[in-house]
LUMVEX-348027 format. One record per residue (C-alpha): residue in three letters; x, y, z. Coordinates in steps of 0.02 Angstrom, whole numbers, padded with zeros to 5 digits, always signed. Example, Ala and Ser with C-alpha at 12.3 -4.5 7.8 and 13.67 -1.06 7.14 Angstrom:
BEGIN
ALA+00615-00225+00390 SER+00684-00053+00357 
END
This chain:
BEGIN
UNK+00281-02237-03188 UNK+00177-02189-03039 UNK+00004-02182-03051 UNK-00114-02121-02909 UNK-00285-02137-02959 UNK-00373-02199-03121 UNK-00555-02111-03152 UNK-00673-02102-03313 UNK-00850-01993-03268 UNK-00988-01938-03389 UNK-00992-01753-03441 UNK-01103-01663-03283 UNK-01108-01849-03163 UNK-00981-01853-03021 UNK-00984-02044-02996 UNK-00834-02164-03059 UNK-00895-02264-03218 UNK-00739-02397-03148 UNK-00759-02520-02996 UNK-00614-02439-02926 UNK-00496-02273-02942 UNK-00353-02388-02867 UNK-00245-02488-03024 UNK-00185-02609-02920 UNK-00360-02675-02913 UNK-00409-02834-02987 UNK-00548-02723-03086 UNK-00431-02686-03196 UNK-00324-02805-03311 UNK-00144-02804-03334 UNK-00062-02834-03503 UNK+00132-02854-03482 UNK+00152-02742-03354 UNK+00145-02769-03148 UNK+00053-02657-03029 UNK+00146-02636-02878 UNK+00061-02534-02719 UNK+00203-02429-02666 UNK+00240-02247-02607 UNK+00287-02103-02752 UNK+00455-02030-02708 UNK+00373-01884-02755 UNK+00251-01909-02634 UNK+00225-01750-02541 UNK+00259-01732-02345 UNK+00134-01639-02247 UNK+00160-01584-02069 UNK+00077-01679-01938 UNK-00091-01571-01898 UNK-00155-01666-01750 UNK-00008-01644-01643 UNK+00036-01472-01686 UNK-00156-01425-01661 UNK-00170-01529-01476 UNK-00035-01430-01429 UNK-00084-01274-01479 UNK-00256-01301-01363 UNK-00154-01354-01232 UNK-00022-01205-01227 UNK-00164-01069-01247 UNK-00317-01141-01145 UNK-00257-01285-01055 UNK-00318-01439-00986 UNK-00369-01525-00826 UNK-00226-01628-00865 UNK-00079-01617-00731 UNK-00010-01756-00658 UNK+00072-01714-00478 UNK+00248-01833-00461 UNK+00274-01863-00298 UNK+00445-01923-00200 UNK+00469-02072-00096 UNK+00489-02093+00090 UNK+00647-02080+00145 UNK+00810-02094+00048 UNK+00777-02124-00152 UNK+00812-02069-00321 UNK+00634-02015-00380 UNK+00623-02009-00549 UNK+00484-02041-00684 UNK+00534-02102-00849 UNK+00514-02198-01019 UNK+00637-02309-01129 UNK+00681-02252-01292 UNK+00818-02287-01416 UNK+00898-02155-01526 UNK+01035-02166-01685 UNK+01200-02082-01682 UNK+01175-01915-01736 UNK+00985-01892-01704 UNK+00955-01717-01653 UNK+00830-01709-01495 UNK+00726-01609-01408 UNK+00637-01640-01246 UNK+00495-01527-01185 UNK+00406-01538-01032 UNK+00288-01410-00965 UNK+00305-01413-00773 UNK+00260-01304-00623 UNK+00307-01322-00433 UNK+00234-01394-00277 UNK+00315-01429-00128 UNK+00455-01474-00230 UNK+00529-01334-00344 UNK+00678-01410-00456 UNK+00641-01525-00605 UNK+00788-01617-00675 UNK+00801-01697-00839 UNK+00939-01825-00849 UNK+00998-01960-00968 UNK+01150-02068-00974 UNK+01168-02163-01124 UNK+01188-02123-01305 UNK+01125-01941-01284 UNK+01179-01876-01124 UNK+01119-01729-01034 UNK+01105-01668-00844 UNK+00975-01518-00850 UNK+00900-01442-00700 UNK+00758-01329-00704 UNK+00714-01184-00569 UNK+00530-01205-00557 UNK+00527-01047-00448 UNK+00652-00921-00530 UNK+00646-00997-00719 UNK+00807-01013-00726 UNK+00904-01180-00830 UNK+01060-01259-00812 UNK+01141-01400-00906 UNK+01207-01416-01111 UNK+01055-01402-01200 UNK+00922-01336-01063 UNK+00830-01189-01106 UNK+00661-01118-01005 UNK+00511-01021-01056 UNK+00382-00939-00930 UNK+00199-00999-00982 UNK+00127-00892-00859 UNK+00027-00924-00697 UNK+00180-01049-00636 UNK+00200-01145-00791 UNK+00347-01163-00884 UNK+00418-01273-01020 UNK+00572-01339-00984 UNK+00667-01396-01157 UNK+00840-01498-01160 UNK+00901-01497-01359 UNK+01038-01626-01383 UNK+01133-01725-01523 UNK+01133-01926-01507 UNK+01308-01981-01494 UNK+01276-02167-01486 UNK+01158-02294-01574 UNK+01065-02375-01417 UNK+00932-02354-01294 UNK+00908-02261-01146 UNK+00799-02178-00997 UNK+00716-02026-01012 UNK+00713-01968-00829 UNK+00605-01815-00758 UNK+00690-01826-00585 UNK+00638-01728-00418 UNK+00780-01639-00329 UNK+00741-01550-00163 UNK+00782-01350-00123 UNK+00969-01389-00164 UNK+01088-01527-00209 UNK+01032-01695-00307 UNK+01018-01862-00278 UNK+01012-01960-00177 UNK+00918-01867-00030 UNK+00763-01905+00100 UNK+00585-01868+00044 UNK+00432-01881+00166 UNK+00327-01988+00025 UNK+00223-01819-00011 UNK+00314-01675-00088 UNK+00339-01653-00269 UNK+00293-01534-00432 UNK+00161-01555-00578 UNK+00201-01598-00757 UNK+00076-01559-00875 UNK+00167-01642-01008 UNK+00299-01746-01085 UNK+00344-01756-01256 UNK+00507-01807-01345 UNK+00537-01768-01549 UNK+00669-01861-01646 UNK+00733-01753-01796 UNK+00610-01623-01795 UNK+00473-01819-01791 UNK+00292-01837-01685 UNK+00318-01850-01497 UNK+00392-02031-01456 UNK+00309-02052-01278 UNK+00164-02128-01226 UNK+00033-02047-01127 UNK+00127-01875-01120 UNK-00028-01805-01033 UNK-00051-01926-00902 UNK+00112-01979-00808 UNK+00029-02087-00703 UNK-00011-02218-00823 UNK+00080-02393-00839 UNK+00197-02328-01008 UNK+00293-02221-00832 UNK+00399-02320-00739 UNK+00412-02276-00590 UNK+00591-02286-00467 UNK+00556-02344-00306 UNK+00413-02247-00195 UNK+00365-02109-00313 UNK+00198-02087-00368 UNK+00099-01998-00486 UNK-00063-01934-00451 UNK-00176-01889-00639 UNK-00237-01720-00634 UNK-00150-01685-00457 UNK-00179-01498-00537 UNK-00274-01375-00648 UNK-00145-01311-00805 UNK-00225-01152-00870 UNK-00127-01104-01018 UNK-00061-00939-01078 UNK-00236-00848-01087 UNK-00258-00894-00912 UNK-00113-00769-00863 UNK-00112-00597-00984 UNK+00061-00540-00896 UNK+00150-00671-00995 UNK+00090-00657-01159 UNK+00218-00600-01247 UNK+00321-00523-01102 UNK+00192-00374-01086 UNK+00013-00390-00988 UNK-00116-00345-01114 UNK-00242-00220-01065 UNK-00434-00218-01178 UNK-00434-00046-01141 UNK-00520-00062-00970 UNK-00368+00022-00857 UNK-00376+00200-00927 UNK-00577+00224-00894 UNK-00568+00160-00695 UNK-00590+00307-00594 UNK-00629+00424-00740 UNK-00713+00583-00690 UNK-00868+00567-00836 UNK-01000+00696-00875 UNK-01148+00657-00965 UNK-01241+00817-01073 UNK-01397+00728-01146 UNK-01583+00693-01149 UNK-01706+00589-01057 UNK-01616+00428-01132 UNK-01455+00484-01033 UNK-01528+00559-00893 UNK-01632+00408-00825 UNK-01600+00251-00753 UNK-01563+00166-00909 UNK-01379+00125-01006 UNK-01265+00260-00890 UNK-01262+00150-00724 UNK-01222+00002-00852 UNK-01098+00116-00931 UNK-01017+00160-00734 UNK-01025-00025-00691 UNK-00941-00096-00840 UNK-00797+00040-00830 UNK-00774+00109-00676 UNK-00804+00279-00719 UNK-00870+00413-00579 UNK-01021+00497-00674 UNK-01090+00664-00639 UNK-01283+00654-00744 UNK-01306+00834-00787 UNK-01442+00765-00946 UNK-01611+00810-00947 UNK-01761+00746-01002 UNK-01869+00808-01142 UNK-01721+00930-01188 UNK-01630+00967-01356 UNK-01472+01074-01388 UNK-01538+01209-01494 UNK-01692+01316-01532 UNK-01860+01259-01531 UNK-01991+01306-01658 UNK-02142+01196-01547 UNK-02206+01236-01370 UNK-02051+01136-01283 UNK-01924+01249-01208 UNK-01745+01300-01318 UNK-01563+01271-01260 UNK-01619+01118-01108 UNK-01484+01018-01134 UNK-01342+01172-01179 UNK-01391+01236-01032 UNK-01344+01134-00937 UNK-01146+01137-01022 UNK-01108+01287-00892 UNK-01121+01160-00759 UNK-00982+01024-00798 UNK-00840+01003-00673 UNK-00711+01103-00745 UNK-00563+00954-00703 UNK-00688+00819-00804 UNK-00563+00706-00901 UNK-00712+00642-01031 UNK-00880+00715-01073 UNK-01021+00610-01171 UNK-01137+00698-01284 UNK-01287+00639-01316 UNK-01414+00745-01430 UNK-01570+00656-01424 UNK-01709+00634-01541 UNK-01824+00783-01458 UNK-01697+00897-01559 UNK-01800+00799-01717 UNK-01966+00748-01636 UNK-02024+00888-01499 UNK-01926+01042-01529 UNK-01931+01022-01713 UNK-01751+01133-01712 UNK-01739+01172-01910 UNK-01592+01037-01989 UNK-01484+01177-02053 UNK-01328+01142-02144 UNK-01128+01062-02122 UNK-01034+01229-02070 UNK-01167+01298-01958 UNK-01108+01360-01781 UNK-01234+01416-01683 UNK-01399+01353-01588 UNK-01532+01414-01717 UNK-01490+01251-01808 UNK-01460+01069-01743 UNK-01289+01057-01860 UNK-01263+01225-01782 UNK-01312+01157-01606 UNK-01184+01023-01617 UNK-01044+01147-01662 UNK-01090+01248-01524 UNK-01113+01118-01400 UNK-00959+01044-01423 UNK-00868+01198-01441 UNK-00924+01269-01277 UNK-00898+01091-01191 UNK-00709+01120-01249 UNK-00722+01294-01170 UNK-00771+01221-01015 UNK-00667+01076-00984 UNK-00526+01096-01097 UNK-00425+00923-01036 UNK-00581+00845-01066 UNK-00604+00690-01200 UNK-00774+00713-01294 UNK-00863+00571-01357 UNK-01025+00604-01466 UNK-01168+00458-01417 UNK-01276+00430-01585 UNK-01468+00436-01590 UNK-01555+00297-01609 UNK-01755+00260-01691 UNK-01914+00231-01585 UNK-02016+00099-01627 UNK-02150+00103-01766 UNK-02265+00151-01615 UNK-02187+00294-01577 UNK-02278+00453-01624 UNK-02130+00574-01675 UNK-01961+00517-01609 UNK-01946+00377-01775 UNK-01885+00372-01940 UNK-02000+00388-02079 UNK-02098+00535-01997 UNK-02075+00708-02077 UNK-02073+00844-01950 UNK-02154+01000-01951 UNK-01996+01093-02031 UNK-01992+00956-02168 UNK-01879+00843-02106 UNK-01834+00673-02065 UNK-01749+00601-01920 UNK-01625+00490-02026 UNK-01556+00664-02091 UNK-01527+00740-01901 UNK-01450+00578-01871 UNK-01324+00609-02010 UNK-01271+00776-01934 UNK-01234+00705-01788 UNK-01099+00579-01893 UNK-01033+00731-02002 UNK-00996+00863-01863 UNK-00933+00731-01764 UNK-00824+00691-01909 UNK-00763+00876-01953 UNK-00716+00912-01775 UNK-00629+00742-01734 UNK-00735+00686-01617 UNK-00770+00517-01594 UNK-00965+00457-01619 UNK-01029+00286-01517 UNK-01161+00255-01675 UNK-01295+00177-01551 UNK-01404+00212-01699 UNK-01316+00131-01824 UNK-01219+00000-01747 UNK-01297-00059-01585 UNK-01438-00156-01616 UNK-01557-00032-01558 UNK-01689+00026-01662 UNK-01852+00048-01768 UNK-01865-00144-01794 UNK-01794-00194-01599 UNK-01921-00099-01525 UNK-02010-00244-01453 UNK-01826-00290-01384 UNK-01761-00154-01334 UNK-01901-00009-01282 UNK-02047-00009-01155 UNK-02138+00135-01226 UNK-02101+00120-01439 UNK-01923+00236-01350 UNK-01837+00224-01183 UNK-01739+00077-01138 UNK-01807-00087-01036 UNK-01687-00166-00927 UNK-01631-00265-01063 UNK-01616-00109-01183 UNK-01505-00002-01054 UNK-01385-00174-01063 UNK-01368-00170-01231 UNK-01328+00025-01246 UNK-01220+00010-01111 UNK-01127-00137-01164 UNK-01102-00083-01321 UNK-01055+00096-01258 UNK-00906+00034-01150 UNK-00840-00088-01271 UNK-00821+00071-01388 UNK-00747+00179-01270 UNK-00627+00016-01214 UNK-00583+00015-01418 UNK-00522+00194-01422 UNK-00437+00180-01262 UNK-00344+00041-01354 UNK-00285+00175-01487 UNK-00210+00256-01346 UNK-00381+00407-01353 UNK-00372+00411-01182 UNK-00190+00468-01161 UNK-00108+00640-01187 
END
């Protein structure tokens, strides 16, 4: 019988109460039977990790780790290669990730027991040859495979020869032309890569035909990520295209209408804003000394051919005009649920291609003397609860909300962080919003909001 491991413990103690777990050791004593060290035939077979992984990091961030073969002077057969035997019937595959120079035409050749003539089109990606097969890696890479069956026991050369523009070999080189090869590697049945140094052709395990050279890290291999286009056959957009050159308009209060996240916001996106916000305004009515209607004023005055207006209520709806909360299902300005209705109601009026986007409220600081949560205005309420409406009429009329409040960062306990008077942004404040704001807006151009 097979047994792995021998182990006795105490109840609740993790240590071994034997010398040894192993029962070929000499701890333990054998009466009529023999303890052999040998392998289970049961013993289970794990993929190689190592390998697979190494590859994995080269293929998708790459490596400084391109070695540059370069052609004799005058006439020659260059060609870089290693011995290796093989068994009749082995099944083979040869990879090499390569990418041109001067030289543009990689050729991978063998003549004995498994033999294959495979050129490779550096330029157009194009293969030719039994067995050769090319992938684009993107940014000029491309891995050139050659997938044969052994039909001899014996050993032979695995050659990565340079061929000039057209023809083979022999021909003339001028001792400085040649391509890159990133790497090398050559499976046996489906095995671990049988070369040495597969990442550095230059080394001794190469040999060399007369007057080539290899140069280590003659260039930079980038990997897929370097090169979006050829990720799966499609470039791959964050969301950034759709919201260059967008015609924006901004409705909102002071936190909008200074310098604070919305040149951020233009920066990071590209968007052309027109700032129609204005400080110390709310949507609705006001029950205090501050004026009503500031910022829905100021609605009548978007560009009628704006492709995406942002919203942004404010806390002086809350903190200075003390507009009574209201109620969900309330549609006009005497109430801020109302407000919010109406606003974007009348912003749909005005612009009606336009995409609207709803910018959350966030807390001032404990410092702050109205515009924070845990105050109770004068009409009884909190701002956590005007907050809320903002999330459930954006909700009922499909609008999306940016929860800068909720989601950012920004807030009653990053007031320190974030605010240079207990409420408007610092420099690093308006970063934050604005970061935060284009990433959003890059997410629901993603899920195609931006389109028709």
């Amino acid at each position: 019988m097979y047994i792995r491991s021998v182990v006795l413990r105490k109840q609740g103690l993790p240590a071994n109460l034997f010398p040894s777990s192993d029962p070929a050791n000499a701890a333990f004593t054998k009466q009529n039977v023999t303890v052999t060290t040998t392998v289970s035939p049961y013993e289970p077979v794990l993929i190689s990790l190592p390998p697979l992984v190494d590859g994995l990091d080269v293929t998708v961030r790459g490596r400084m780790t391109a070695s540059k073969l370069v052609e004799m002077v005058g006439s020659g057969n260059p060609s870089v290669y290693q011995g290796r035997s093989v068994v009749n019937g082995d099944n083979i595959v040869w990879k090499v990730t390569a990418k041109k120079a001067e030289r543009n035409r990689l050729n991978l050749y063998s003549n004995n027991a498994v033999i294959f003539d495979c050129t490779f089109n550096l330029d157009t990606g194009t293969a030719t040859g039994t067995g050769a097969s090319i992938v684009a890696l993107g940014n000029g890479w491309y891995e050139c495979t050659v997938t044969k069956t052994a039909t001899a026991t014996a050993a032979t050369n695995w050659q990565q020869r340079i061929f000039p523009s057209a023809g083979g070999h022999p021909y003339v080189g001028d001792g400085v032309s040649g391509f890159y090869v990133q790497r090398s590697a050559l499976s046996i049945n489906g095995g671990p890569n049988v070369f040495s140094s597969s990442e550095n052709l230059s080394n001794s395990a190469w040999t060399k035909s007369a007057g080539v050279t290899a140069v280590a890290n003659g260039a930079l291999y980038l990997g897929l990520l370097s090169d979006p286009a050829n990720i799966g056959g499609d470039p791959y957009d964050d969301g950034s295209a759709a919201l260059v050159g967008k015609k924006l308009t901004l409705i909102g209060s002071s936190i909008s209408a200074g310098a604070y996240y919305v040149p951020v916001l233009a920066g990071l996106t590209g968007m052309v804003p027109t700032n129609l916000a204005v400080s110390g305004s709310a949507l609705g009515l006001s029950t205090t000394a501050y004026p009503s209607y500031g910022m829905s004023n100021a609605i009548a005055n978007i560009p009628v051919d704006a492709e995406l207006v942002i919203l942004e209520p404010g806390p002086n709806a809350f903190g200075a005009q003390e507009t009574p909360l209201g109620a969900l299902g309330d549609t006009t300005y005497a109430t801020h649920y109302g407000s919010l209705w109406a606003a974007c109601a009348a912003i749909r009026a005005r612009a009606p291609n336009a995409k609207i986007v709803m910018i959350g409220t966030y807390s001032g600081g404990p410092g702050h003397a109205t515009h924070r949560i845990g105050r109770i205005n004068g009409q009884g309420n909190t701002l956590v609860q005007f907050m809320k409406a903002e999330r459930e009429v954006a909700d009922m009329l499909s609008i999306p909300l940016i929860d800068v409040g909720g989601e950012s960062g920004i807030g009653y306990l990053t007031s320190l962080l974030y605010m240079s008077d207990e409420l408007h942004p610092t420099a690093t404040g308006s970063l934050r919003h604005g970061t935060f704001d284009a990433e959003e807006l890059r997410r629901l151009s993603r899920r195609g909001f931006f389109g028709a």
